[in-house]
C-alpha positions as CSV (number, residue, x, y, z in Angstrom):
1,X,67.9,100.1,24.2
2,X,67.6,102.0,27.3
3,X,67.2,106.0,27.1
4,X,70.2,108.1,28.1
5,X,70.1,111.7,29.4
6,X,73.4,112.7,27.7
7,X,73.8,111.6,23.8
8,X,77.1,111.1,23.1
9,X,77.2,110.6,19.2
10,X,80.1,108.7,18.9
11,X,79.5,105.2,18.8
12,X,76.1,104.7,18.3
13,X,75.2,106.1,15.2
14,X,74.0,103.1,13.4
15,X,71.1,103.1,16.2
16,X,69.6,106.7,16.2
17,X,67.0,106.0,13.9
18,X,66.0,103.2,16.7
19,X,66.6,105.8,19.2
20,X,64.7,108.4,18.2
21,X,61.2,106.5,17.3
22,X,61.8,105.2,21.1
23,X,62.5,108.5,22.3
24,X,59.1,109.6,20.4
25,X,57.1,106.3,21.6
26,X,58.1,106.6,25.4
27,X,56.6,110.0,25.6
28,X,55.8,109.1,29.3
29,X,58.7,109.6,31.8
30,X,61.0,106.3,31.7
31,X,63.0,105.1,34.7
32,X,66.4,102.8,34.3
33,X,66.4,100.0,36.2
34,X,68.8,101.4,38.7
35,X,65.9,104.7,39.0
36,X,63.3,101.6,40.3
37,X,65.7,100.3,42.4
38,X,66.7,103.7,44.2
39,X,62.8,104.4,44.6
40,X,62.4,101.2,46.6
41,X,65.5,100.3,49.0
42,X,64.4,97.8,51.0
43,X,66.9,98.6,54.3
44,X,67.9,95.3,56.9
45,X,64.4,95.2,58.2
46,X,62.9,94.9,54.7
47,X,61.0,98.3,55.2
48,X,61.2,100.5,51.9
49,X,62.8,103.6,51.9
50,X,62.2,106.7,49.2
51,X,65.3,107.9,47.0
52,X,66.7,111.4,47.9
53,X,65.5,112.4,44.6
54,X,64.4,110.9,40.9
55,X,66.8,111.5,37.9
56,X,67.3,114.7,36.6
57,X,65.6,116.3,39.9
58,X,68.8,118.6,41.5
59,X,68.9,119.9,45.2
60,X,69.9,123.7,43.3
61,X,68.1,124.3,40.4
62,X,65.1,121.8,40.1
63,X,64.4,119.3,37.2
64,X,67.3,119.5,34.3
65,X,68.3,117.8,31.3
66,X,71.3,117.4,28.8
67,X,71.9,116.2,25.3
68,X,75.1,116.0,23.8
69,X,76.5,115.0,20.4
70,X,80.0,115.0,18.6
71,X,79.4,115.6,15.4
72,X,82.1,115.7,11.6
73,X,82.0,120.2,11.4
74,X,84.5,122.3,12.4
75,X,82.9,124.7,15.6
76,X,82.7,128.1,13.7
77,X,80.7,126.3,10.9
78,X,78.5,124.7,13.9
79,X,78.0,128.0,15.7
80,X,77.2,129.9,12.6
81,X,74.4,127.3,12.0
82,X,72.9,127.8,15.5
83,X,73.2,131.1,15.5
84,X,71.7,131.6,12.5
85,X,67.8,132.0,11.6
86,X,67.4,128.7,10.7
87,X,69.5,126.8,13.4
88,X,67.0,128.9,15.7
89,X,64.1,128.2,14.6
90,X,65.3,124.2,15.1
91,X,66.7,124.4,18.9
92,X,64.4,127.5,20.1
93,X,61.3,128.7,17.9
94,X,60.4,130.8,15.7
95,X,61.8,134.0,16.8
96,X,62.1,137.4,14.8
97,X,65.0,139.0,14.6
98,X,67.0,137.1,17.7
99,X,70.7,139.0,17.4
100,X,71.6,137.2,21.1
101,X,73.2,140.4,22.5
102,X,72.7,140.5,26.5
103,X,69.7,141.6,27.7
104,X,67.9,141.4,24.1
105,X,64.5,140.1,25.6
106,X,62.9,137.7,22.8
107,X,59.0,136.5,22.1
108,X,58.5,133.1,20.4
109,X,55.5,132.7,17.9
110,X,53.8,130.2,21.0
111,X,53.9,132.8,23.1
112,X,57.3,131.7,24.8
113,X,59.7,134.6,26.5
114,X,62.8,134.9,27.0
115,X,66.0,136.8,27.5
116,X,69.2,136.4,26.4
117,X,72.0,136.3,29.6
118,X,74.7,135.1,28.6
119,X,76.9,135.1,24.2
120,X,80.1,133.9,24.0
121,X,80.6,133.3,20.3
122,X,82.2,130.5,19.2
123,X,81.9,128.9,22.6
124,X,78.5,129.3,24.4
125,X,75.2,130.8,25.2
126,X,72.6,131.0,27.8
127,X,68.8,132.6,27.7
128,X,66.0,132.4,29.8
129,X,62.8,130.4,28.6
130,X,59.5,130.1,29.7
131,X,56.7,129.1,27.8
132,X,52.3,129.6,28.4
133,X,51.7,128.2,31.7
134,X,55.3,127.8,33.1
135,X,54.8,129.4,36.9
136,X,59.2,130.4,36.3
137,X,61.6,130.3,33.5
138,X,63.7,127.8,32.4
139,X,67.3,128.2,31.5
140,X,68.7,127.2,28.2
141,X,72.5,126.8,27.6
142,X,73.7,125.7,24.0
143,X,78.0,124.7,24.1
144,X,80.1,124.2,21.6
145,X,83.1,122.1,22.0
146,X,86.0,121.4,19.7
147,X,87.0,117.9,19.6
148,X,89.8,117.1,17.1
149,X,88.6,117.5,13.7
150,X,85.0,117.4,14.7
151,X,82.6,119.6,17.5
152,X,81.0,118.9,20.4
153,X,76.9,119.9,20.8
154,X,75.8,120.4,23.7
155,X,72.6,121.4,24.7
156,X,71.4,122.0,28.9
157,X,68.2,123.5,30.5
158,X,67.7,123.3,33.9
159,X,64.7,124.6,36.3
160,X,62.2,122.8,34.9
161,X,58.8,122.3,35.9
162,X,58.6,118.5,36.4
163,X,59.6,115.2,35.4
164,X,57.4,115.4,31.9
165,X,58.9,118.7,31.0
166,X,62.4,116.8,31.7
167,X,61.3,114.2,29.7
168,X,59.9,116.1,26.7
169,X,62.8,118.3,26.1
170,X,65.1,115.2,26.2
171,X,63.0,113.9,23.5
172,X,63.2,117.5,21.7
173,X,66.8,117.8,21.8
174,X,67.5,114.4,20.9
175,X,65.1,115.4,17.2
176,X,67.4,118.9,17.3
177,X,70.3,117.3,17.2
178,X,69.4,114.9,14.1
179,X,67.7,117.6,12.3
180,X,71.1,119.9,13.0
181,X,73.3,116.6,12.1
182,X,71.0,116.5,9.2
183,X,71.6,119.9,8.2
184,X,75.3,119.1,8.4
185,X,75.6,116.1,5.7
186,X,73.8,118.4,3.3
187,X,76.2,120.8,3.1
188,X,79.0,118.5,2.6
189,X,80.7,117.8,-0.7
């Protein structure tokens, strides 16, 4: 089963056990077998040729990733959830006290900072992240999307370091979303 940058739950859903132990197992950064093919064109003359860039690299804002899944909640239940001390403490880190009003600057208990830029309740928000040994922050953006009777997930950070860093927070949101999704089936009758 090949790894995907965007999750969409739909559809799949009898694999994600499968998906996530591969996810976990291919810790190293994966190319597709279009990704190989891109790095080595061979042109007319059968001289090999770079890419303009690998997957995930952008020409505006660096390395990015995003994981998305449609999941059976309505969106102010889903929202309340990540807003919430727990859903936090799944998708960010352990923060204290995190109210996500702009400009609240936040410390994680690894020593990650941050500040919140953007809350739009019930629809989105966007903080700056940037963990030890990060030379820049990150930027985090957690959407919401109603979808008929279910909600959209959607989880994006861009301007990150490298290809690993890509890599491992694909991997991280992919376990977020289960854990979230998990969360979910609990609290249903």
């Amino acid at each position: 089963m090949p790894l995907c940058d965007v999750s969409e739950r739909e559809g799949w859903k009898h694999n994600r056990k499968e998906h996530i132990e591969r996810a976990k197992v291919n810790q190293a950064p994966t190319l597709s077998f279009l990704d190989q093919l891109n790095m080595n064109k061979v042109d007319e003359i059968g001289m090999a040729e770079q890419s303009e860039r690998p997957t995930g690299l952008t020409k505006d804002v660096g390395f990015q990733i995003g994981v998305r899944w449609t999941l059976p909640v309505k969106i102010e239940d889903i929202w309340q959830l990540l807003t919430s001390r727990e859903g936090v403490n799944i998708w960010l880190g352990k923060a204290d006290n995190l109210d996500f009003y702009k400009s609240e600057k936040y410390q994680l208990a690894d020593g990650t900072i941050g500040e919140v830029r953007v809350f739009s309740p019930i629809s989105h928000l966007r903080i700056t992240y940037q963990p030890p040994g990060w030379s820049r922050p990150s930027t985090i953006q957690v959407r919401v999307i109603p979808k008929e009777e279910k909600t959209v997930i959607a989880f994006h950070q861009e301007h990150l370091p490298g290809l690993n860093e890509r890599e491992e927070r694909r991997i991280f949101y992919v376990e977020v979303l289960d854990k979230l999704e998990h969360i979910i089936s609990r609290s249903k009758p």
